[in-house]
VOPAGU-2260 file (C-alpha; in pm, 1 decimal, decimal comma):
REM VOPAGU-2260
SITE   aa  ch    i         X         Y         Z
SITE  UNK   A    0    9128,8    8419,3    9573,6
SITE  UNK   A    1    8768,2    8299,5    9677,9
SITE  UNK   A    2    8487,5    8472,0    9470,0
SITE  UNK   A    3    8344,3    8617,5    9831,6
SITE  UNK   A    4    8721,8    8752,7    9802,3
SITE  UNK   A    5    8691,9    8868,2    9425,4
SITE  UNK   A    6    8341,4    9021,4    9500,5
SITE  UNK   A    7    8509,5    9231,0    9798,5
SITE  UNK   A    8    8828,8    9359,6    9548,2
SITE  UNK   A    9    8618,8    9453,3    9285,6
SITE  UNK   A   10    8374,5    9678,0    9498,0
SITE  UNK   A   11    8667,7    9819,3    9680,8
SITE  UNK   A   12    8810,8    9921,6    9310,2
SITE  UNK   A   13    8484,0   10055,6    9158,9
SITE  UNK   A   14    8484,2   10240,9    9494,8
SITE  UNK   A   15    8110,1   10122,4    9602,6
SITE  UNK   A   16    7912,9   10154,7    9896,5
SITE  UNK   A   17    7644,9    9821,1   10007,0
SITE  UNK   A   18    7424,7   10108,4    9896,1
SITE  UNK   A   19    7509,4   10222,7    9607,1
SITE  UNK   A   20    7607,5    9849,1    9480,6
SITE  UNK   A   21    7281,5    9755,3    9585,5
SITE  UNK   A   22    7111,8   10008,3    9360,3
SITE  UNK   A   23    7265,9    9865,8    9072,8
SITE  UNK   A   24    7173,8    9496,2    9176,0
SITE  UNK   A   25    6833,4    9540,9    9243,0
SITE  UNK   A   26    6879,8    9424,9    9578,4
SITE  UNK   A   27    6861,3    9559,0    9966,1
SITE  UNK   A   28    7221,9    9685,4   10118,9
SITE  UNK   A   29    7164,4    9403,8   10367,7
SITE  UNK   A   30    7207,5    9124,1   10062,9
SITE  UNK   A   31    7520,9    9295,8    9934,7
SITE  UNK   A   32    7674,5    9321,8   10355,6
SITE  UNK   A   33    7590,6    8942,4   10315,1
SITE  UNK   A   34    7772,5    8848,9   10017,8
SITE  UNK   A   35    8087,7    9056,2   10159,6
SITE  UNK   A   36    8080,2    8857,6   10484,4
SITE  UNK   A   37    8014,5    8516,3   10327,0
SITE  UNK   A   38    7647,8    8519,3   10458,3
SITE  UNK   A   39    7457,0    8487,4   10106,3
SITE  UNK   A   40    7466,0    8208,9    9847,7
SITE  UNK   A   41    7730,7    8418,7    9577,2
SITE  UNK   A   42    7650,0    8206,1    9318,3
SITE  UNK   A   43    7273,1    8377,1    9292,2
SITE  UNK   A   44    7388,2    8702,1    9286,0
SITE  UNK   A   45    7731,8    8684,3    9101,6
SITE  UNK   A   46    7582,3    8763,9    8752,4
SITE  UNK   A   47    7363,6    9075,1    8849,5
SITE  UNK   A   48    7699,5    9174,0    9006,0
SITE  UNK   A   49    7906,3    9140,0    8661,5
SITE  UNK   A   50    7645,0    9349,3    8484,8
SITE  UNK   A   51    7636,1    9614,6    8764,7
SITE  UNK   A   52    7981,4    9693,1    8765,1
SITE  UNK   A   53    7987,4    9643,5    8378,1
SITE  UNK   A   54    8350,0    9401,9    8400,8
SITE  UNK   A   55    8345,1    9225,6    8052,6
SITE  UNK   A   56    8439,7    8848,1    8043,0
SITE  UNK   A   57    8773,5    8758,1    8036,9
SITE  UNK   A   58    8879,1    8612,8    7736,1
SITE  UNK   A   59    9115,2    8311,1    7744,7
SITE  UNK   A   60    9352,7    8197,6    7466,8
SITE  UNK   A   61    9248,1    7824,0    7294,9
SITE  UNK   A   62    9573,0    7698,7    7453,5
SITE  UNK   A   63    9438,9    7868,8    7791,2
SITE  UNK   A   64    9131,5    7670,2    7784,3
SITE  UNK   A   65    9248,7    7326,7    7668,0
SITE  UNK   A   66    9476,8    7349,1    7995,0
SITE  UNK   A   67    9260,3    7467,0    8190,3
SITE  UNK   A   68    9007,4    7181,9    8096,5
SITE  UNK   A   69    9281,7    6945,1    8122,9
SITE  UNK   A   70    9380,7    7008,5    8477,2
SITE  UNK   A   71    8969,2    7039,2    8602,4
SITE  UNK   A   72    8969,0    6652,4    8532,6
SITE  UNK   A   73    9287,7    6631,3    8702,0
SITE  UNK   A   74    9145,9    6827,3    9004,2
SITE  UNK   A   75    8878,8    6618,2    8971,8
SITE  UNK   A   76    9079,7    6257,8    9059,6
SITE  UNK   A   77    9265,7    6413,2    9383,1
SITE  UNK   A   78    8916,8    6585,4    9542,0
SITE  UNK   A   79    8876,8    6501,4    9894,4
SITE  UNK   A   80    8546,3    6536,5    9907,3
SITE  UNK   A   81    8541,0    6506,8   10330,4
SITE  UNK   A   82    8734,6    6842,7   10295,9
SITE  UNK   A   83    8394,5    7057,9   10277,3
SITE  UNK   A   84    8583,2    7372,0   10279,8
SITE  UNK   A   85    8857,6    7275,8   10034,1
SITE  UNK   A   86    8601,1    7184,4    9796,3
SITE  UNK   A   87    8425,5    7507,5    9846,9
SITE  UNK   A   88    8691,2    7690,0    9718,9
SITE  UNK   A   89    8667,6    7492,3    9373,5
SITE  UNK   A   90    8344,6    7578,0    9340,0
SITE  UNK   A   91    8391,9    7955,3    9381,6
SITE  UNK   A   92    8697,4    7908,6    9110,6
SITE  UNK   A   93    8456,4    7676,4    8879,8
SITE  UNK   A   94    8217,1    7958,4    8904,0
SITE  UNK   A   95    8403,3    8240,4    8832,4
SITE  UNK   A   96    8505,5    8102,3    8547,8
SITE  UNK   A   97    8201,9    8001,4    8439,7
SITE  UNK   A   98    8091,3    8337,5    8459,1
SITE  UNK   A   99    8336,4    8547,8    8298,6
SITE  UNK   A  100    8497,4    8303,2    8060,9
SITE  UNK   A  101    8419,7    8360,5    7663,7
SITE  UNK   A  102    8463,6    8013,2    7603,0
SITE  UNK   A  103    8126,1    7832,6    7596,2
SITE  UNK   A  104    8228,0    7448,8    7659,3
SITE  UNK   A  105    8430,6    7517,4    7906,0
SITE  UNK   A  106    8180,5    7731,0    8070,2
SITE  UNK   A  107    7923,2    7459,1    8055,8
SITE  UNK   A  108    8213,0    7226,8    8162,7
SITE  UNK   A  109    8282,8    7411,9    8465,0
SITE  UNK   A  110    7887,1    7437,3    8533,9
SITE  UNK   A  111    7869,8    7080,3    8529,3
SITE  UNK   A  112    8130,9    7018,9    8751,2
SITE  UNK   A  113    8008,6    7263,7    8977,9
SITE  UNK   A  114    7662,6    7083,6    8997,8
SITE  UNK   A  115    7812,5    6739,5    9095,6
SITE  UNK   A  116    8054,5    6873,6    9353,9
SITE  UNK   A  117    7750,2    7045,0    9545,3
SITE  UNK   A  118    7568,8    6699,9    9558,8
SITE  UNK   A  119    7890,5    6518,2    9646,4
SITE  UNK   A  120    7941,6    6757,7   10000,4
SITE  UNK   A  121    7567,2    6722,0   10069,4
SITE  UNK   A  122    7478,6    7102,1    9969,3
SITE  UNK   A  123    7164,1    6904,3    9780,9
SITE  UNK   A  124    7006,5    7262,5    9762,4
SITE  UNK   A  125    7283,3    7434,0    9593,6
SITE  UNK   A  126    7311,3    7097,0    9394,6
SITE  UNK   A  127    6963,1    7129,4    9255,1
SITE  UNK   A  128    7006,2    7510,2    9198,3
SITE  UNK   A  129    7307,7    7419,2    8947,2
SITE  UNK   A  130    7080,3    7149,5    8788,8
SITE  UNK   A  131    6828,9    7403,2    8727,3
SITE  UNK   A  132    7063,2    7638,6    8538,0
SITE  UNK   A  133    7258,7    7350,5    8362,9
SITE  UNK   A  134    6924,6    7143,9    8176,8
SITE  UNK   A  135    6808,2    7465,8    7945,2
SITE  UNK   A  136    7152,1    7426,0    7831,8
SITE  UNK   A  137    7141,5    7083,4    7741,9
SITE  UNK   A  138    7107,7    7139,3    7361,8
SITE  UNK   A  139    7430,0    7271,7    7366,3
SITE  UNK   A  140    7625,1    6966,2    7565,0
SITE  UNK   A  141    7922,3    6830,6    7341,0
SITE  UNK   A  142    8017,2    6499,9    7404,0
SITE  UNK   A  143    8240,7    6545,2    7702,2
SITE  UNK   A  144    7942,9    6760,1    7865,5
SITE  UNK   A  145    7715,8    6485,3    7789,0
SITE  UNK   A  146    7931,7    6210,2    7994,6
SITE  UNK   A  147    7967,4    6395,9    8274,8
SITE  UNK   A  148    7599,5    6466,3    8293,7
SITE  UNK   A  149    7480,8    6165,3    8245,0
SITE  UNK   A  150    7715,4    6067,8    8527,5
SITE  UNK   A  151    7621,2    6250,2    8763,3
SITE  UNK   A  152    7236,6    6192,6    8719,5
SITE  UNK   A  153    7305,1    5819,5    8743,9
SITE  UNK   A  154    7473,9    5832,5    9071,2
SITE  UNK   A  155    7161,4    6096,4    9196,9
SITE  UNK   A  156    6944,2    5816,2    9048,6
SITE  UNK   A  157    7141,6    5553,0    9238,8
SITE  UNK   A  158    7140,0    5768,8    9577,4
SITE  UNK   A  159    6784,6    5730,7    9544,6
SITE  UNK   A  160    6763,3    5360,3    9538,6
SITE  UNK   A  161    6621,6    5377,1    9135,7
SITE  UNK   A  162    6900,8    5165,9    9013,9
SITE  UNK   A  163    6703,4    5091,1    8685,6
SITE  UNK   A  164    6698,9    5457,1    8589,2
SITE  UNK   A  165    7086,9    5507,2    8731,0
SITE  UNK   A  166    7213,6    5192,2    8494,5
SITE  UNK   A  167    7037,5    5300,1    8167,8
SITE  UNK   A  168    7197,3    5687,3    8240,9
SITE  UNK   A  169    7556,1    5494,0    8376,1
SITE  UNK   A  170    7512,6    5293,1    8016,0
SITE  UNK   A  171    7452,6    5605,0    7794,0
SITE  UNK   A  172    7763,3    5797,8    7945,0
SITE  UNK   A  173    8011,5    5442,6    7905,8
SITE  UNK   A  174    7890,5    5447,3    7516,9
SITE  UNK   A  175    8071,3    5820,5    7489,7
SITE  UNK   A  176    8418,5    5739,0    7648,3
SITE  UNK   A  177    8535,8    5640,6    7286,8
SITE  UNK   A  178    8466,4    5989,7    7186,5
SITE  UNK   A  179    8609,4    6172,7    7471,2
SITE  UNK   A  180    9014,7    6178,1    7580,6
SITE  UNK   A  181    8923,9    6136,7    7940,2
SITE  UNK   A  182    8665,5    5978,8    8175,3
SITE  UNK   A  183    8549,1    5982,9    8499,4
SITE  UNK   A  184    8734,1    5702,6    8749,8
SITE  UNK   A  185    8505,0    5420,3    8848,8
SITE  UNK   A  186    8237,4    5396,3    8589,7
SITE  UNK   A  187    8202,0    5087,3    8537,5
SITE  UNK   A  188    8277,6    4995,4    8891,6
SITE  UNK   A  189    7923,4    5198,3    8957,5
SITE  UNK   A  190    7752,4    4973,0    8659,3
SITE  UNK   A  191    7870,8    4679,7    8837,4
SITE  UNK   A  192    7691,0    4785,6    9126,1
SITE  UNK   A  193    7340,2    4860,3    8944,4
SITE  UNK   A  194    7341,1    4524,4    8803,6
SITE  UNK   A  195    7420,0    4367,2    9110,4
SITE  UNK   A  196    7137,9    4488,7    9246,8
SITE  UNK   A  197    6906,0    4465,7    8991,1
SITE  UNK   A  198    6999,4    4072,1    9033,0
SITE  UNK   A  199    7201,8    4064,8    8718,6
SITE  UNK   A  200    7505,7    3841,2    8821,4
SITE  UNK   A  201    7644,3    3792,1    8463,7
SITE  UNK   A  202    7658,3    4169,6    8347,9
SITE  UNK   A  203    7782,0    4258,8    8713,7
SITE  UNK   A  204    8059,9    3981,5    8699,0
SITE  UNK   A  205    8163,5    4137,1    8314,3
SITE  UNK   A  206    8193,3    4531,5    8434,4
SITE  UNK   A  207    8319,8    4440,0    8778,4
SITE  UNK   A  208    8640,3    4238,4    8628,9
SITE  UNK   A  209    8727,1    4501,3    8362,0
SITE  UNK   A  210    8749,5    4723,6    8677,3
SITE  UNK   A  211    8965,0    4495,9    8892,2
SITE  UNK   A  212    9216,5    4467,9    8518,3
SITE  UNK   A  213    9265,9    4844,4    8594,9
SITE  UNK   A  214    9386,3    4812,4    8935,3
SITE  UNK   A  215    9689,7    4943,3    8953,0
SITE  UNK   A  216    9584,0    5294,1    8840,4
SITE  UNK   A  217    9362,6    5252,0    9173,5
SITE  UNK   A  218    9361,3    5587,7    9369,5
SITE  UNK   A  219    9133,5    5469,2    9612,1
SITE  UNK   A  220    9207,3    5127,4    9790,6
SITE  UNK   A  221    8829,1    5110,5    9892,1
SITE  UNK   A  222    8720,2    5116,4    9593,6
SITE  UNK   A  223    8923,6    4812,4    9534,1
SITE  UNK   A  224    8805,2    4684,2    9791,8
SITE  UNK   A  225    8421,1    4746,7    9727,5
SITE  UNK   A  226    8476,8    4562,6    9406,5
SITE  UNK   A  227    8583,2    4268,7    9542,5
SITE  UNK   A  228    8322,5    4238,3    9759,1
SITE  UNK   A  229    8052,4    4262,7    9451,8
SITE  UNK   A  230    8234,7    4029,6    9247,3
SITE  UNK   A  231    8207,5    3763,3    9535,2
SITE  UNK   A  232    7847,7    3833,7    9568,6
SITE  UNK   A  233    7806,3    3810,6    9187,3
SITE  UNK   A  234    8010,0    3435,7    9186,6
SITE  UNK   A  235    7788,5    3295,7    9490,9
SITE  UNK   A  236    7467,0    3431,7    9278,1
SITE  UNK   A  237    7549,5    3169,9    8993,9
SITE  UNK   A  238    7693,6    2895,8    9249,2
SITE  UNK   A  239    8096,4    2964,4    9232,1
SITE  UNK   A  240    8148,4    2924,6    9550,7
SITE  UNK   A  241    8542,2    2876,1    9530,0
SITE  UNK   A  242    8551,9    3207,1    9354,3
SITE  UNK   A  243    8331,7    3382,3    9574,3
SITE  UNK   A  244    8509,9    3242,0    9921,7
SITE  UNK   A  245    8880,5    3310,4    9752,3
SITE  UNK   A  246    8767,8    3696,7    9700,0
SITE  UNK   A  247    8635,0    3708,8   10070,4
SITE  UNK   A  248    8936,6    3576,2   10176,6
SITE  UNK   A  249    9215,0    3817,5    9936,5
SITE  UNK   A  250    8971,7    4097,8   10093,9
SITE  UNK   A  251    9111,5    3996,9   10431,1
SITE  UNK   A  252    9438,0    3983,2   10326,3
SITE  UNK   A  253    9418,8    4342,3   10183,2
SITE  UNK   A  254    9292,2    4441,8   10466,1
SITE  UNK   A  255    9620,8    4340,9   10672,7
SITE  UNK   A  256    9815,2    4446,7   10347,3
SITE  UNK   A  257    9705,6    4822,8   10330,3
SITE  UNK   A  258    9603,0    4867,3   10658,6
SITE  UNK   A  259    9277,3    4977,4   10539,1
SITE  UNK   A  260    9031,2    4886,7   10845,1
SITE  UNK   A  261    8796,9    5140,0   10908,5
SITE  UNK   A  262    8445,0    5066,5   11026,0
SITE  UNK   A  263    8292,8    5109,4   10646,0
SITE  UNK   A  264    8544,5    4851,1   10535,5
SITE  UNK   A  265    8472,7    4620,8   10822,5
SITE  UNK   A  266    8111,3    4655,4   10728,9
SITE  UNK   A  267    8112,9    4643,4   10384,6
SITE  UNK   A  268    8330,0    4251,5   10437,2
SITE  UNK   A  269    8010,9    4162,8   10685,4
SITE  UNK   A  270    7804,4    4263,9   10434,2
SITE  UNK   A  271    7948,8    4050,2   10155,5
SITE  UNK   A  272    8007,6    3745,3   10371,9
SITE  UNK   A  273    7660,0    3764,6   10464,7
SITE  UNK   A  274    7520,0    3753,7   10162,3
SITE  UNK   A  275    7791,9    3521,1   10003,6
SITE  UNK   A  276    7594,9    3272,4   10217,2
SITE  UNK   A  277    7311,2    3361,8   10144,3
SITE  UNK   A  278    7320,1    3357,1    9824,2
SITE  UNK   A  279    7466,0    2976,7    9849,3
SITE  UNK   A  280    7152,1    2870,1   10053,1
SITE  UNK   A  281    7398,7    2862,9   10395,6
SITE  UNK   A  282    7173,0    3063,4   10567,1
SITE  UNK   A  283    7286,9    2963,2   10926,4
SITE  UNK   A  284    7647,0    3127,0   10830,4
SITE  UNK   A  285    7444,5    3420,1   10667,5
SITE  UNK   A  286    7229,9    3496,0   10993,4
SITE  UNK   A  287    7584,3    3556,5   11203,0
SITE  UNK   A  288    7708,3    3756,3   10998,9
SITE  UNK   A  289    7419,3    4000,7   10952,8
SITE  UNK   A  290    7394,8    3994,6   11329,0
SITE  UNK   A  291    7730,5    4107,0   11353,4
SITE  UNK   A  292    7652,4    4383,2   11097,1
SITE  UNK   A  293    7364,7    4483,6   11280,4
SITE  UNK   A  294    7557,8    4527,4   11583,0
SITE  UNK   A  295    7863,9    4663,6   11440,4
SITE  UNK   A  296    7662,7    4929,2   11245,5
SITE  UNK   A  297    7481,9    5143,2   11536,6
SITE  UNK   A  298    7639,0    5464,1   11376,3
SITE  UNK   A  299    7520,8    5396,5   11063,9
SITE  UNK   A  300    7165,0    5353,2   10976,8
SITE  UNK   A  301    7192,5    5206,8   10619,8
SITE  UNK   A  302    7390,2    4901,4   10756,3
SITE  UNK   A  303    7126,0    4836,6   11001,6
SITE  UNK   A  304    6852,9    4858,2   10712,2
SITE  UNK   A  305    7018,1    4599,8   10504,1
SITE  UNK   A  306    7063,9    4366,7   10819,7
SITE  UNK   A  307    6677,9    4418,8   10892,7
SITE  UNK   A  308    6657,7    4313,6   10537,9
SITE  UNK   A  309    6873,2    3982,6   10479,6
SITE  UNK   A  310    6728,1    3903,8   10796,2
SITE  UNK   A  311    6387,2    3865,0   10741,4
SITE  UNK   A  312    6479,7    3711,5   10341,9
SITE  UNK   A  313    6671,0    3439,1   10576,6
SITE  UNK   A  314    6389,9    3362,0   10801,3
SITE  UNK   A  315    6152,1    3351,0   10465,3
SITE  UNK   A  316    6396,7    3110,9   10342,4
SITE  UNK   A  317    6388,2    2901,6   10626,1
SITE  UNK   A  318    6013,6    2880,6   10659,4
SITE  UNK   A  319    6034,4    3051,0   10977,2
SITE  UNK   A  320    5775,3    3386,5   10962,9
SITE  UNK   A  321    5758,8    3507,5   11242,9
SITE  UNK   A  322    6093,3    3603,5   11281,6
SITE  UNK   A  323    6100,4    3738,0   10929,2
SITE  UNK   A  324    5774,3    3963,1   11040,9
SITE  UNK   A  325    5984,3    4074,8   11325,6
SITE  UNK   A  326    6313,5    4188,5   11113,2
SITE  UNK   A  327    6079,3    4335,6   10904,1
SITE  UNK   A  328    5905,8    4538,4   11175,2
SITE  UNK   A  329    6203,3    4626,2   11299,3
SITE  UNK   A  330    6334,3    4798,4   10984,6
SITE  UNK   A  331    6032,4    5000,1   10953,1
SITE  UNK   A  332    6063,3    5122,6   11297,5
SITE  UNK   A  333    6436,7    5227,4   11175,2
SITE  UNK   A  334    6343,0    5438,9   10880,6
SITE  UNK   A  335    5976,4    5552,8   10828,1
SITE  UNK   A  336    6047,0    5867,9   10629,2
SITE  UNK   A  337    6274,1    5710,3   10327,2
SITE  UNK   A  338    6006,7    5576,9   10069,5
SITE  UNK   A  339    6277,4    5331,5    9979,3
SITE  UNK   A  340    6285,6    5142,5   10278,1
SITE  UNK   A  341    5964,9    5243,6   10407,8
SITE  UNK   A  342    5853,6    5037,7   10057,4
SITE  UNK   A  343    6081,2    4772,9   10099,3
SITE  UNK   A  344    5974,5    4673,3   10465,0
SITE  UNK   A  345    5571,9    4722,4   10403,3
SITE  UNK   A  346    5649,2    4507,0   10140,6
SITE  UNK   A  347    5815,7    4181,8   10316,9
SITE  UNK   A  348    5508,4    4242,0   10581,0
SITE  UNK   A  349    5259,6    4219,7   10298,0
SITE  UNK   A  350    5383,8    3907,1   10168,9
SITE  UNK   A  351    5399,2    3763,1   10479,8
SITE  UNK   A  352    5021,0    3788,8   10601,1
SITE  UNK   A  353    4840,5    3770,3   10285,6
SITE  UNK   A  354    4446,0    3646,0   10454,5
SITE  UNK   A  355    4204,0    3784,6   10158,2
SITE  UNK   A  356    4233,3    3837,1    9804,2
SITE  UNK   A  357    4229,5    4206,1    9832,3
SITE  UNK   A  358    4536,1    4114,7   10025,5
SITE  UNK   A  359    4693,6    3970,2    9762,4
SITE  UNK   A  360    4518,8    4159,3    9478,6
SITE  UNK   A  361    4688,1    4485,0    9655,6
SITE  UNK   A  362    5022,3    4296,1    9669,3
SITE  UNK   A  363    5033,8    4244,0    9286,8
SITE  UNK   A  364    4854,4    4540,8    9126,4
SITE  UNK   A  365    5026,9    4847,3    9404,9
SITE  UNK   A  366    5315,8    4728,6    9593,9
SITE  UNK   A  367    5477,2    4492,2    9328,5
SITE  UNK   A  368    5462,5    4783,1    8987,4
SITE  UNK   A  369    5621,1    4988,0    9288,5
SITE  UNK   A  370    5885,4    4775,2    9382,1
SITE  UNK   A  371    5966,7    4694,7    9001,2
SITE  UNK   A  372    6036,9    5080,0    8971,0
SITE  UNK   A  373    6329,1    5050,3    9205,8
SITE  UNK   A  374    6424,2    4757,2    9012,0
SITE  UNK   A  375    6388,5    4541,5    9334,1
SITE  UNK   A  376    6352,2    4184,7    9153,4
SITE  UNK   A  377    6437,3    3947,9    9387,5
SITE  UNK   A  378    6131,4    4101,5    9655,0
SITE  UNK   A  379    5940,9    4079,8    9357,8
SITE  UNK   A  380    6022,3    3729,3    9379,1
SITE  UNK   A  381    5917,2    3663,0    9724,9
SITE  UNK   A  382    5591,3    3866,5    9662,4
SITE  UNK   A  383    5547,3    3616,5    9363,1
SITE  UNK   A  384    5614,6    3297,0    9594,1
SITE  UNK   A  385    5391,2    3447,4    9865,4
SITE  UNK   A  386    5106,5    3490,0    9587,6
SITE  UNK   A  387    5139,1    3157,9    9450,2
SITE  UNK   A  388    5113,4    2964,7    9824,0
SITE  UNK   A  389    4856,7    3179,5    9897,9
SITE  UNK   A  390    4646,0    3060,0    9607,6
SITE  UNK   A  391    4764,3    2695,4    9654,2
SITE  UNK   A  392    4620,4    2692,1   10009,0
SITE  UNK   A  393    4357,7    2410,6   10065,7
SITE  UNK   A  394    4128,8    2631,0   10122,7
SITE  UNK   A  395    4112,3    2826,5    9803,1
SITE  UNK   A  396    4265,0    2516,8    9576,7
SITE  UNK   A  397    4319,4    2815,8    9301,5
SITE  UNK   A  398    4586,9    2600,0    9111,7
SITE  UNK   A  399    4542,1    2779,3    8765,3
SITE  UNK   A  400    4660,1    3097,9    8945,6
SITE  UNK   A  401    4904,0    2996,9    9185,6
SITE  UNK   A  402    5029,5    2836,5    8850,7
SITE  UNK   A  403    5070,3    3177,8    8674,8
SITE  UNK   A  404    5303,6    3316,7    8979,7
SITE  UNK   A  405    5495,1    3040,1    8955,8
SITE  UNK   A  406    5550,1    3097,8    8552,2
SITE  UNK   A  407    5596,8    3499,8    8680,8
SITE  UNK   A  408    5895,5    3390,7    8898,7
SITE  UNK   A  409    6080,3    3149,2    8649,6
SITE  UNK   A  410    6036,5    3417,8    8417,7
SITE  UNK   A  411    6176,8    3692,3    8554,4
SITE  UNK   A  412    6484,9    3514,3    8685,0
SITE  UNK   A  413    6548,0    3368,8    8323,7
SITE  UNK   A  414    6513,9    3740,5    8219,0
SITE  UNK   A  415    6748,4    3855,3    8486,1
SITE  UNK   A  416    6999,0    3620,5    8396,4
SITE  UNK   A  417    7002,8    3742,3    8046,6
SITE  UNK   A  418    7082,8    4080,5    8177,3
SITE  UNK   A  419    6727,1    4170,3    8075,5
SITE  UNK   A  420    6665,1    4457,0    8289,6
SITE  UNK   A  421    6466,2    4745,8    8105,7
């Protein structure tokens, strides 16, 4: 039984008109016709509801709740989260319990849960509602609460491109799983991934093979998958290039194995071959394959964004800037409204038509601190480089600080390959 369901019962029972029920919510008759009829949010107007028709919690035996617990976790590893309405129907369950359940942790376990699965179907509203009702509760997390909500506001964090602030959150929740009997799948599989892009090849490698250990209690082939392709983009950052082409090619092989060759598969392997060659200075073999990304990724705009991207870093590479300028362009003409992006292209432009030094004084002081918030060393890189050439032109003959970007760049990638990201 849904809670819309429960809701209906219940008023049926007490034998209340909209009216009269309305009365005792403090609401119009319209609201409570809505709630019937699936029209309103239930989750706003549930408690007012409990009190109104004065139903007292319903108390659950220790052995109740321990199972209970046990088998939300469970629920939790079989969740299809493409099956909106299916999930739906957890979250009315999560929240009656929530509501009427004596039991405190699992109450706040339940609200937790209820919070992440909102953000994971795209109901961001409803997502930031739960949020708002779980953080004055904080205080009162235990241990197991305190995972899970860490997780969660890592992979918001992560969502929003601020993979600094998604790693240290991602870190705090792997330093409770020796207090807790279970964990969430994937964990360190989503660390891997922050310090892959935060340019940390070493730390990535370390997470990313613990995961790949694990495999057969895989669920989720993709997954797999996705964490092959990050470990061969790791390898080619610190030159193994037999390790890194071996994964590419054990990723085709799965992909014949498990039949697994849906268009976010086939894009994710562009993807990694791309920037496998980048990242070992073959940037001929890179260029194809983002090209074929970029074409094979019409239906999905954050594909194209990353081509745009590569593609201009490749044309930097290879001296050539007015092509880079034109990837670059082309990106922002993609996305204008996602700061990330809209950052991240302004930002390759910048560096590439540096004339004054307000141009370059803006570069350092604005769009670099920026771009260091997102954790986005390797542009910060670039901007560096761009700085530094800029100053060494013979027309400015500013050695002293062209000299000081170059000590900026081979200190941040000494610090990177320490792991040194905070």
């Amino acid at each position: 039984m849904t809670l819309t369901e429960k809701f209906n019962a219940i008023q049926k029972a007490k034998k209340l008109t909209d009216g009269k029920l309305a009365d005792l919510m403090d609401c119009h008759a319209g609201t409570v016709a809505d709630i019937r009829y699936g029209r309103s949010n239930i989750m706003k107007y549930f408690p007012a509801f409990i009190k109104a028709v004065e139903i007292e919690a319903v108390p659950l035996l220790d052995d109740d709740i321990a199972e209970y617990s046990k088998n939300l976790w469970l629920k939790d590893k079989l969740i299809d989260f493409d099956d909106k309405n299916s999930v739906n129907k957890i979250i009315d369950e999560l929240i009656f319990v929530s509501t009427w359940c004596y039991d405190e942790d699992l109450s706040l376990l339940c609200d937790i849960f209820v919070a992440t699965y909102y953000f994971k179907i795209g109901e961001n509203t409803k997502g930031e509602e739960a949020l708002k009702i779980l953080k004055p509760k904080k205080a009162r997390f235990n241990n197991e609460h305190l995972y899970l909500y860490y997780h969660l506001r890592g992979w918001l964090k992560e969502r929003e491109y601020y993979f600094k602030a998604a790693l240290i959150l991602y870190l705090k929740a792997k330093s409770l799983e020796k207090k807790i009997t279970v964990r969430k799948r994937y964990l360190g599989f989503r660390i891997g991934v922050c310090y892959t892009e935060l340019c940390c090849p070493f730390y990535a490698i370390l997470h990313l093979e613990e995961v790949l250990k694990n495999q057969d209690s895989f669920a989720n082939t993709k997954v797999y998958l996705s964490t092959q392709r990050y470990l061969a983009i790791n390898y080619a950052r610190i030159k193994h290039k037999d390790n890194a082409t071996n994964l590419l090619a054990i990723q085709e092989e799965n992909f014949i194995l498990e039949g697994v060759r849906d268009i976010k598969n086939v894009q994710g392997l562009l993807f990694a071959k791309g920037l496998v060659h980048f990242e070992l200075e073959e940037y001929d073999k890179s260029e194809e394959y983002f090209d074929e990304l970029f074409f094979e990724s019409k239906n999905y705009k954050v594909m194209q964004l990353l081509s745009c991207y590569w593609k201009s870093m490749i044309y930097i590479e290879k001296n050539q800037k007015d092509k880079a300028m034109e990837w670059a362009k082309k990106g922002l003409e993609l996305d204008k409204s996602n700061p990330f992006w809209f950052l991240i292209f302004d930002a390759v432009c910048k560096c590439l038509s540096i004339k004054t030094d307000a141009d370059a004084n803006y570069l350092d002081w604005t769009v670099v601190k920026k771009l260091s918030e997102y954790g986005q060393s390797y542009l910060v890189k670039i901007c560096h480089r761009s700085m530094s050439a800029y100053y060494e032109a013979p027309d400015k003959k500013s050695h002293k600080i062209a000299h000081s970007y170059s000590k900026k760049i081979l200190a941040l990638q000494n610090q990177l390959m320490r792991g040194d990201v905070f």
